[in-house]
N, C-alpha and C positions, 0 to 999 in steps of 0.2 A: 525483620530481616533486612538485611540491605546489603548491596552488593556493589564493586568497586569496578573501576576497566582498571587500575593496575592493582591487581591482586599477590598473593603472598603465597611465593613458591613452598612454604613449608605446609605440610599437611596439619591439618586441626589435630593438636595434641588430645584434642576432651573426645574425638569422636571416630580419629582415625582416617576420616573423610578425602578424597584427592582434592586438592589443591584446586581452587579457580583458574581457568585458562586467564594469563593478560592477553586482552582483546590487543594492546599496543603491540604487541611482537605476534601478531596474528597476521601473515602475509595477505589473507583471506578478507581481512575486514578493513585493513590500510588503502588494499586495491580499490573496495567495494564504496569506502566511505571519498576516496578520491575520486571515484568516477561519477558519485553521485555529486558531491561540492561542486566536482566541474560542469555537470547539468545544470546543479541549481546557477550557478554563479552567471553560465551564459544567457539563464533564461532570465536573473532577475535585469542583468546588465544585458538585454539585447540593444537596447539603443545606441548602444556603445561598441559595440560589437557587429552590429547588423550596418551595413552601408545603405538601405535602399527602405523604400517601405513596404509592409509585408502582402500589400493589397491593391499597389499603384501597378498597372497594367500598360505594359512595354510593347508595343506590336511590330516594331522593329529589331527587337531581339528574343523570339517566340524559338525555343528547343534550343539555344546555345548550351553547346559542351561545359563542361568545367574548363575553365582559363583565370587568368588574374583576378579579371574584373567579378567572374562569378564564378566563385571556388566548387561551386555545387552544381553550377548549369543554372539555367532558367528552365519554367515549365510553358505550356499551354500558351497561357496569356506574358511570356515575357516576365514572370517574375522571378527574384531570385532566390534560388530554391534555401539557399542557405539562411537568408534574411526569415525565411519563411519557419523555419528549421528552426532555428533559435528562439522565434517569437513564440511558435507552436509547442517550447518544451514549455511554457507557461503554463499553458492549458494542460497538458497533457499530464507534467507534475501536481499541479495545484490540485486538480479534480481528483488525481488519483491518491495525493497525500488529503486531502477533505475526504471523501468519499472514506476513507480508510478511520479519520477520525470518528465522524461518526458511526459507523458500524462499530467500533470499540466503544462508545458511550451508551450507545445502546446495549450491546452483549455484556459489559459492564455491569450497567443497574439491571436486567434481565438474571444474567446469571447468579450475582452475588443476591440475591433477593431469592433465589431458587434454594439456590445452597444454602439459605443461614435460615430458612424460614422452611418450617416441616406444614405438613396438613395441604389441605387443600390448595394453598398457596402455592406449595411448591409442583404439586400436580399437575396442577391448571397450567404456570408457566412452560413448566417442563412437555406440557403435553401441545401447546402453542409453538412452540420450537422446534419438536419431531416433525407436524405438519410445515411449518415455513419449511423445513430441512428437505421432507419431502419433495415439497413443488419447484420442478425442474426451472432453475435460474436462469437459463438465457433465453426460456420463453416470457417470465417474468421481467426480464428487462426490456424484452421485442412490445408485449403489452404496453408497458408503464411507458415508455419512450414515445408508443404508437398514437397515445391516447393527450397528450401535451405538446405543444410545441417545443421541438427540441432546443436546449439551451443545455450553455456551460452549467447551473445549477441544478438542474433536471438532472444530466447525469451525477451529478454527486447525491443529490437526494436519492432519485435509482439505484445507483451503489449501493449505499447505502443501510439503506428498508431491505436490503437484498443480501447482506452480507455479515449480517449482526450475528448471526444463529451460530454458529461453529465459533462465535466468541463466548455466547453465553456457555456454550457446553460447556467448552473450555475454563472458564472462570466456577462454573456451578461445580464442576469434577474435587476444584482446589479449594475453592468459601468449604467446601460442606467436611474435606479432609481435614483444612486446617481448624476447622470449628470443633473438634474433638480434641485439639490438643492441648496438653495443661494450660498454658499460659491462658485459653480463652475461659477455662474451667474458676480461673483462678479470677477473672475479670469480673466472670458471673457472680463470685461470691462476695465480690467488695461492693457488689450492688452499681456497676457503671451499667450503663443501657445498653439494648439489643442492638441499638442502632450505632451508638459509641463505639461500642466489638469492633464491629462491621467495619466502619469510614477509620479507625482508627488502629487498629490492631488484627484485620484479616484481611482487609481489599490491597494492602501492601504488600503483604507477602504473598497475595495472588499475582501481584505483576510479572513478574519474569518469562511463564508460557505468552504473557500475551504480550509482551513488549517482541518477543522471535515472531509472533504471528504477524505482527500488525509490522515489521520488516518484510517478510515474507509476504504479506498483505498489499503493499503498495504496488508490489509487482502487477502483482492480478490484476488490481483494479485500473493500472494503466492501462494494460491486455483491453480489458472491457472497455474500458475509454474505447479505445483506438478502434474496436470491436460495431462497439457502434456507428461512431464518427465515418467507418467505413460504409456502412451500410444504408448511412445519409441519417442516421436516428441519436448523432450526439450535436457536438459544434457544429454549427452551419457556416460553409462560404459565404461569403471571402476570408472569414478569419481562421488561422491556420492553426491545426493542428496535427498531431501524425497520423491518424488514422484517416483524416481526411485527404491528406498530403499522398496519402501511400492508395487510397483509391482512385484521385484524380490521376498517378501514375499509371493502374492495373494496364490500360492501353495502348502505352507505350514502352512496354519492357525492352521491345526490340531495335527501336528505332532511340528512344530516349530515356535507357535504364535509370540513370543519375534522378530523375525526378520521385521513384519509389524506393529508390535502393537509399536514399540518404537517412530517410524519417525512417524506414525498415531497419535499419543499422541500431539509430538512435535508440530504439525502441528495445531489438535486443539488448542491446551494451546496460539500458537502464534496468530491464527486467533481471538480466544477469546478474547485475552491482545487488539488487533488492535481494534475489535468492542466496547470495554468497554473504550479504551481510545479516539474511538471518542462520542462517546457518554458523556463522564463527558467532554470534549473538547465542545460539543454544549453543555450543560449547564451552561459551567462557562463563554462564550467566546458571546454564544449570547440566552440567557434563555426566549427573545421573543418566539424564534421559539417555542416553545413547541415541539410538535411530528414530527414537519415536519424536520426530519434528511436529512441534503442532502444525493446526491443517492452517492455509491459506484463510485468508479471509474472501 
């Protein structure tokens, strides 16, 4: 199966089927994918964008407002919130687009090994997943965080190990539907391998739940970024990112909002972009589903 972003307004003559949503005339996924290029673009291009450095400490301009020189204000130590802002969607992106990758390569090979392989195999895994699924995930991250020193890689590995399970489900639901259907019936008898099916002719046409999750997905796992970073258990000061940005503010909501309110901003507008673009992603990619969105990663 394969699937286009500009698709063909006439319905499948063989099967009656409605038409693919074009993602291109989708107000919904134009917004979403422009608010995210504009993320990425300022975060790969902050040196160019950013006037100051994100770590160089001002003591003669400590709580300045927004004005010319700092569109965002300065915080605490004089820095400028903005320069800070920009450098910190680095992190803040990265971890949360990694962290997302691997939990799909995990739920991936977990799932599709579940699904296409009966007996004990599929038990054992499936019954490995129920338990991960089970154990409540932001104590597993408070743990895992607690127990290492915290680093940008930590939290993407934490992500991670933490967020594979509702891929494999998802993937195990579709390997195991689509492994009943002729074309795989027809594959088995020309004598190609179990494993050929799989990599070649079933884990393809499982993509489309999990290309809307792992949109839907990035959102979260910025969430948890930022989640921790707050809580002093992701990136460590001085190097900025939003969740650390938005706890050094907690403080000063009153006297110097502009220092949490910028990264707090950033952070909805990205999580929003993430939700809306998986959302027109499951309507243009599989418009059966109706409401049943897959789950979050």
């Amino acid at each position: 199966m394969r699937f286009s972003i500009l698709a063909s307004d006439a319905a499948d003559p063989r099967t009656g089927a409605a038409p693919t949503r074009s993602l291109a005339r989708s107000p919904l996924f134009v917004a979403a994918c422009a608010a995210l290029l504009l993320m990425v673009a300022v975060g790969l291009f902050a040196a160019l964008v950013a006037p100051f450095s994100p770590t160089a400490i001002d003591a003669a301009h400590v709580f300045q407002g927004p004005s010319p020189r700092h569109p965002f204000g300065t915080d605490r130590f004089g820095r400028d919130v903005w320069t800070r802002l920009v450098y910190g969607a680095r992190i803040s992106l990265g971890v949360g687009a990694l962290a997302v990758l691997l939990a799909i390569a995990i739920g991936l090979a977990v799932g599709a090994v579940a699904g296409y392989w009966r007996g004990p195999v599929r038990a054992l895994l499936l019954a490995f997943t129920d338990i991960a699924l089970a154990l409540p995930r932001v104590v597993l991250l408070l743990l895992l965080a607690a127990l290492w020193r915290p680093s940008a890689a930590l939290v993407i590995v934490v992500l991670g190990l933490t967020g594979w399970m509702s891929v494999a489900r998802l993937v195990q639901g579709e390997v195991r539907s689509l492994a009943a259907r002729p074309f795989v019936e027809g594959a088995r008898a020309l004598g190609i391998s179990r494993v050929r099916i799989l990599w070649r002719h079933i884990l393809p046409n499982a993509l489309t739940p999990v290309i809307v999750a792992a949109a839907l997905g990035i959102g979260n796992a910025i969430m948890l970024e930022a989640g921790l970073s707050f809580l002093g258990l992701g990136v460590q000061p001085p190097t900025p990112s939003w969740g650390s940005m938005i706890a050094s503010g907690r403080d000063t909501l009153v006297n110097a909002p502009w220092v949490a309110a910028a990264p707090g901003l950033a952070l909805v507008l990205v999580v929003v972009a993430c939700t809306l673009l998986g959302d027109a992603l499951q309507d243009a990619l599989d418009p059966t589903r109706g409401s049943r969105a897959p789950p979050a990663l």
